[in-house]
N, C-alpha and C positions, 0 to 999 in steps of 0.2 A: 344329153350328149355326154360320151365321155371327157373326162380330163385329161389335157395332157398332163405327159409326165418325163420327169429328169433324176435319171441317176448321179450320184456324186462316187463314185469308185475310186480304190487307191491303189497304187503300185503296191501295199504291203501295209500293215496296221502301223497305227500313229501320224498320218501324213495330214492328219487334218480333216479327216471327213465331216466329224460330225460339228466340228466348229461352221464350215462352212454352207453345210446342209443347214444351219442355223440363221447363219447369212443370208443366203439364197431365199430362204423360207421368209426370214425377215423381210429379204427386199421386193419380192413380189406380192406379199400381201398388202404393201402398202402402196402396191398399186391399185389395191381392191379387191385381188383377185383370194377365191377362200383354200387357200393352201392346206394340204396334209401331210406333214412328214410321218415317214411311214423307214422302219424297216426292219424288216422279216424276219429273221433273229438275231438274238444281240447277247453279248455272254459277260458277265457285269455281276458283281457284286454292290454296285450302285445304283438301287431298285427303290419306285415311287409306289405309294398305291392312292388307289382311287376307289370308289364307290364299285368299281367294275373289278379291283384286283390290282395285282402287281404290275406293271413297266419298268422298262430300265428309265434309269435319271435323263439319259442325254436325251431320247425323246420327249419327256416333261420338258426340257429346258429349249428343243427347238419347237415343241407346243406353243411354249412361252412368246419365241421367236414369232410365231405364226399367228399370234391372237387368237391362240383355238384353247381350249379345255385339255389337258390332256386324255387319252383315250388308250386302253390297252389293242385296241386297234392298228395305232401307230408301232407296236412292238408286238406283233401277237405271239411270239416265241422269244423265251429269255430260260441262257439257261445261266444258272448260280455256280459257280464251282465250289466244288466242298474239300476239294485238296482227295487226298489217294487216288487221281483219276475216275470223280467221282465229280457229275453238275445233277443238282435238281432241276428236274423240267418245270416251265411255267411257260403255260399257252393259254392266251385269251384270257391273261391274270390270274389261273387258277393253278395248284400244286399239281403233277400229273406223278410225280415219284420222283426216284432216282435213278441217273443212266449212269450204267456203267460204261467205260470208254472203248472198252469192246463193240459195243452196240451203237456206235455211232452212226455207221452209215444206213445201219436199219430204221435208226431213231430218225434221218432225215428223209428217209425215201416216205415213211409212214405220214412223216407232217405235210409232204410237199402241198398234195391236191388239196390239203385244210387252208393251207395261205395263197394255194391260188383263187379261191373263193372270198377270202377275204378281200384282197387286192380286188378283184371285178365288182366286191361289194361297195369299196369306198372309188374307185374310178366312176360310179355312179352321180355320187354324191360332192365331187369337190372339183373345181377349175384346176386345180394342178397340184399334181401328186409328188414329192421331192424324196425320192429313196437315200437313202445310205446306204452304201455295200458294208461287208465286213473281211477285214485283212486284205491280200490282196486276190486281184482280179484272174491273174495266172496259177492260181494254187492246181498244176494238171492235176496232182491225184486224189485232187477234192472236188471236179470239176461235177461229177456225177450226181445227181440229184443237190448242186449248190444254184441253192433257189433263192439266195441273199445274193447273188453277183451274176454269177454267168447265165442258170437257165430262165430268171426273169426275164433278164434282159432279150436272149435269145425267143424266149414266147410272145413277148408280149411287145418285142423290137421297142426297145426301151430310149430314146438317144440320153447317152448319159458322158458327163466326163470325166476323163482320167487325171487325177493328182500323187503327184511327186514332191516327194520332199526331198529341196538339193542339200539341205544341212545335215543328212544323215552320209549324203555322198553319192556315188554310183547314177546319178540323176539320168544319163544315156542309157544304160543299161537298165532300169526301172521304166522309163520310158516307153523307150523304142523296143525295151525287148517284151516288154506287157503286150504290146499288140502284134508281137511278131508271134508271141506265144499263143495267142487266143485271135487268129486272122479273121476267123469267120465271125465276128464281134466287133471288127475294123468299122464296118460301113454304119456302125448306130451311135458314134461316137464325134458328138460335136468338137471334140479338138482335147489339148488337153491344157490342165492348168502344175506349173512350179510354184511350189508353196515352201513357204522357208527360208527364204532369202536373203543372205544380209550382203551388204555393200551399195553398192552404185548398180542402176539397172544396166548401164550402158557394158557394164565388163561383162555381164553375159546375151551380149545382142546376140555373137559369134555364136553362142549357144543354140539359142533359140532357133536360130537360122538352120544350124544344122539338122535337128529333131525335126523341124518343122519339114524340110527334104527329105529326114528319114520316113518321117511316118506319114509323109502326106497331108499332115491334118494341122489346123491353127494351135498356136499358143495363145489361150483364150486371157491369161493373164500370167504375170510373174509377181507371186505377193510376197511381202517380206515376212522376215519371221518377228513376233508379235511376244516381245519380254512376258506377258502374262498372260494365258489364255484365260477365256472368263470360263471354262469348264471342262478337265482332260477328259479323254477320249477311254470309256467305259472301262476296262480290264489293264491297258497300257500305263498306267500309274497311280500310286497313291494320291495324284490329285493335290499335293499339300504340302509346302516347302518344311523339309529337315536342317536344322544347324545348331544355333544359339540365338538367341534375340540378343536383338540389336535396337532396338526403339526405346523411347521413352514414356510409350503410350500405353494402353491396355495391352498386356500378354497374355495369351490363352496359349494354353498346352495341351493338344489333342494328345494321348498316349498312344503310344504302337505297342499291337502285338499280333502275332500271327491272328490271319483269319479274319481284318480288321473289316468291317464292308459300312455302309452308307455314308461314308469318311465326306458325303457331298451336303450331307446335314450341314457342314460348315462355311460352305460356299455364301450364304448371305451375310458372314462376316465381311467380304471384298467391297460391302455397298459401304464399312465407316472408315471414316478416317486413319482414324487412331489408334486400330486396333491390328495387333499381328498374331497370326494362327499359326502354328509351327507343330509339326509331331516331333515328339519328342518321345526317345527310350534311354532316355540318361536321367538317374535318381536324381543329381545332380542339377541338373536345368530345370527340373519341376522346382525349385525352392526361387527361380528367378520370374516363372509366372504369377499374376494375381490370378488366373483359373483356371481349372486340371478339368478336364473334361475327357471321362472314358468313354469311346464309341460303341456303335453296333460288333458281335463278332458273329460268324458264321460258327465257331465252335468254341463256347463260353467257356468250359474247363481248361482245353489247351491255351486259352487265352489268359486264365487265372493261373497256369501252369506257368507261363512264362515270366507273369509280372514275379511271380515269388523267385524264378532264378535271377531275375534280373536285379532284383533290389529294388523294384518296382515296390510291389505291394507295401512293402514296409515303408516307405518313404511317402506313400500316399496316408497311411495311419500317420506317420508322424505330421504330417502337414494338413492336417483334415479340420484342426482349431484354427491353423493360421491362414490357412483358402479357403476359396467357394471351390467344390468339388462336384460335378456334375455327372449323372452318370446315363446314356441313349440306350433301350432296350437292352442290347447286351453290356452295357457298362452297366443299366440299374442293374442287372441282375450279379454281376462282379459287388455290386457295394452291400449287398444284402447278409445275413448271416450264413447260408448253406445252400449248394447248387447238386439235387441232385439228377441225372440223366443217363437213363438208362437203355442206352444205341438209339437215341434222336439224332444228336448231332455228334455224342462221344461214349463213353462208357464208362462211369462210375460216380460218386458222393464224394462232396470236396465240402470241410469250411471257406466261405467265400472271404472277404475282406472286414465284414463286422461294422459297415458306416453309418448302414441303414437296417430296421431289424426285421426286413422279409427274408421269407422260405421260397428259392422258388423250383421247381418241379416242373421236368421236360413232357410233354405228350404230344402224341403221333397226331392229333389234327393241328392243321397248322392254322394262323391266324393271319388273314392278309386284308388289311379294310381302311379306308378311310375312318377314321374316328376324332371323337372329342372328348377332354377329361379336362374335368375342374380342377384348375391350381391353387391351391392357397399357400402362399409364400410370402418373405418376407419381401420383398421388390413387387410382387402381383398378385393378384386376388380376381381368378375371371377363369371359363371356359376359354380350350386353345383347339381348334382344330388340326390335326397332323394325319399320321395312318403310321399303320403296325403292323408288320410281317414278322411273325415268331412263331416257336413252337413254346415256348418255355412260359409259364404262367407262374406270377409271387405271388405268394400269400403272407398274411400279417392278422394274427389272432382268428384264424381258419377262413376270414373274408379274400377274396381275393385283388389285389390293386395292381392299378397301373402307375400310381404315383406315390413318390416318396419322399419325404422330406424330414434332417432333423440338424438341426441348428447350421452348419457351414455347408450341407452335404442334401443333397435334391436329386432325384432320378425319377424318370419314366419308359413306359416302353413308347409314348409317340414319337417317331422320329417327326422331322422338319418343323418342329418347334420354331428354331429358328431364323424359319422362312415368316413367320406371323411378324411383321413388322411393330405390333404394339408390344410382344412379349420381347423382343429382342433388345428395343427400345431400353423398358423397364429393366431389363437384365445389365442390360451394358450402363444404364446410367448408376445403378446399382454396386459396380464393380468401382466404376469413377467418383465416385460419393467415398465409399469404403477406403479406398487408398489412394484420394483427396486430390483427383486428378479434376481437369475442368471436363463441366459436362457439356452435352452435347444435343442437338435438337435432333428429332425422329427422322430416319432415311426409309423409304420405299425400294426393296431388291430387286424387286419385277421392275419398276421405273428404273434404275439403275443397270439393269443387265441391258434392257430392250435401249436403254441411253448408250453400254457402251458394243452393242451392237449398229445401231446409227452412226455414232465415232470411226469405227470402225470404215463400216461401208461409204465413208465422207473421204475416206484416203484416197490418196489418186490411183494407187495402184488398184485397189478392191472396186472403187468405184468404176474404171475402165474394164475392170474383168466383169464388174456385174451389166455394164453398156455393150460389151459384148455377147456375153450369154444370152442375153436380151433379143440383140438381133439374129440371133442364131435361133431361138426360143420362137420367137414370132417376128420371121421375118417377112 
């Protein structure tokens, strides 16, 4: 028997979908039922890999949500942007090339019939299927082979709900004008949900009432807006609070610079206490963190480009005896002696920053796999499971490595290192030792995200939207 299935769609990107779609996934599987969140393309420089290839993060993370594995299934189109109007395709976790943004609507009509296949493949196999749309739902002159929102839903009569965020404003018009926009899409649509919310529910009863008249349809929930989400939404933001620190606890300093991508490597920071993650692009702020940590970039040289206008680069050499400096696939490749790439991701030979003394050299097969590599450091000594999407390969005395280490200064190309709860562990008590902070006993991320997705769905307002969807769902 097939599965059913529920869309979460938005009046317009950032309303929340895929927090929710997390939710929802959450809260149904622990009715028992074997949930798949799935959706159909996703455009993200916040990319997982697996045994099978690349996905975007926010599906790994409502995986998580759903007690499933993650699967390039769930995302089988992701495209990377490269900046000039320029995303590399990734379908079914594999490199497919470059699209120009010319070719866009060729590029979608060619994939449609590959993810309608997909989609009948996993409605085989799962009690219920929880999509994600992407942007919003009324885009008219996107409407034409948009097989992430409208013509799913239209094929395969999808019932799905509509979310609005009233903290961005305009919430009637978002609303009421989504389904006046797209009528024929009215009748599959279990009602819709306001997300965002701050104050007293009662000042927008009047509201509700209204919309609910306009559009015919229930207001399934009014949720409030939620000071810290546990993961932003794909392309919509750096994901990671900019200022000054302000604690007295563990400071890491993520660095910014153009091109910055897996900046979600960081997200299992949220499970400690005492630790605060800040990007940071002021020379200045780096001398107030105990660790500098340079991310992945989608183009390493523009990336090395900017630290040296910035005062960057130089302030990192000066501080390289007095921190731990870390560097993630495109940051190891920033700490090594010389980056050279020739039209991979940019065009030319640069000395790189000098921290660590690998060569590393761009080439045209790209690398995307789950992998393991032995650490020997001075906080740990073990194999770390993570995954590596790159083109760019270092070398050090013509061998090739993935890891580097030499006295305050450590890089690899695995990202989600720091999802490994024993390495994260060893790393942060490591920092706390060093500048004589109290330590701390070991946190689990996955038990901490799926804890604060429970929290979550405990509130009265979630949990009445989720009592509702319910009897809507299976009534």
């Amino acid at each position: 028997m097939a599965a059913k299935t529920l869309a979460v769609l938005g009046t317009m990107s950032s309303v929340g979908k895929s927090l929710l779609t997390a939710l929802v996934s959450y809260h149904f599987s622990q009715k028992g039922l074997k949930v798949f969140p799935f959706k159909a393309q996703n455009m993200s420089l916040n990319a997982f890999a697996t045994d099978e290839g690349e996905l975007a993060h926010a599906q790994v993370f409502q995986a998580w949500a759903a007690g499933r594995s993650p699967s390039v299934s769930m995302n089988p189109l992701l495209l990377k942007p490269l900046g000039n109007m320029k995303s590399e395709i990734i379908f079914l976790g594999k490199s497919q090339g470059i699209l120009p943004s010319g070719d866009f609507r060729k590029f979608k009509a060619a994939y449609k019939e590959k993810i309608w296949h997909i989609f009948e493949e996993i409605l085989l196999e799962n009690d219920l299927i929880v999509l994600e749309g992407a942007g919003g739902l009324a885009e008219l002159n996107l409407l034409e082979n948009d097989f992430v929102n409208y013509e799913i839903i239209k094929r395969y009569q999808i019932p799905f709900l509509l979310v609005g965020d009233i903290d961005r404003g305009g919430i009637f018009a978002q609303i009421w004008g989504t389904y006046e926009l797209v009528p024929e899409l009215k009748q599959f649509s279990l009602g819709f949900v306001i997300n965002k919310f701050r104050g007293e529910e009662s000042l927008f009863k009047e509201g509700i009432a209204i919309l609910e008249e306009k559009t015919g349809l229930p207001c399934l929930g009014l949720l409030p807006y939620l000071p810290e989400s546990l993961f932003e939404e794909d392309s919509a933001s750096l994901g990671l609070p900019r200022g000054r620190f302000v604690t007295d606890g563990l400071r890491i300093a993520v660095v910014y610079y153009p091109h910055i991508s897996n900046y979600l490597d960081f997200d299992p920071f949220r499970a400690e206490k005492d630790v605060e993650v800040l990007l940071i692009e002021d020379p200045r702020e780096l001398e107030k963190a105990h660790a500098i940590i340079l991310p992945g970039s989608k183009n390493t040289l523009a990336s090395l480009a900017y630290l040296e206008k910035k005062g960057l680069a130089g302030a990192l050499k000066d501080l390289a005896e007095e921190k731990i400096i870390v560097g993630l696939c495109g940051g190891f490749q920033l700490l090594g002696t010389r980056i050279e790439d020739h039209g991979i991701e940019s065009e030319g030979s640069k000395n790189a920053l000098g921290l660590l003394p690998h060569v590393t050299l761009f080439k045209a097969e790209k690398i995307a796999r789950a992998s393991k590599a032995f650490f020997e450091l001075p906080f740990f000594r073990g194999e770390i499971a993570g995954f590596e999407i790159r083109y760019g390969r270092s070398f050090l005395n013509g061998q090739e490595v993935i890891v580097g280490a030499h006295e305050n200064v450590f890089g690899t190309y695995l990202h989600g290192v720091f999802y490994n709860d024993d390495f994260r562990f060893a790393f942060l008590n490591f920092l706390r030792k060093k500048f004589k902070l109290p330590l701390l006993e070991k946190t689990s991320f996955v038990s901490f995200f799926q804890e604060k997705l429970a929290n979550i769905c405990a509130k009265k307002p979630f949990a009445n939207f989720l009592k509702n969807l319910e009897k809507s769902l299976y009534p």
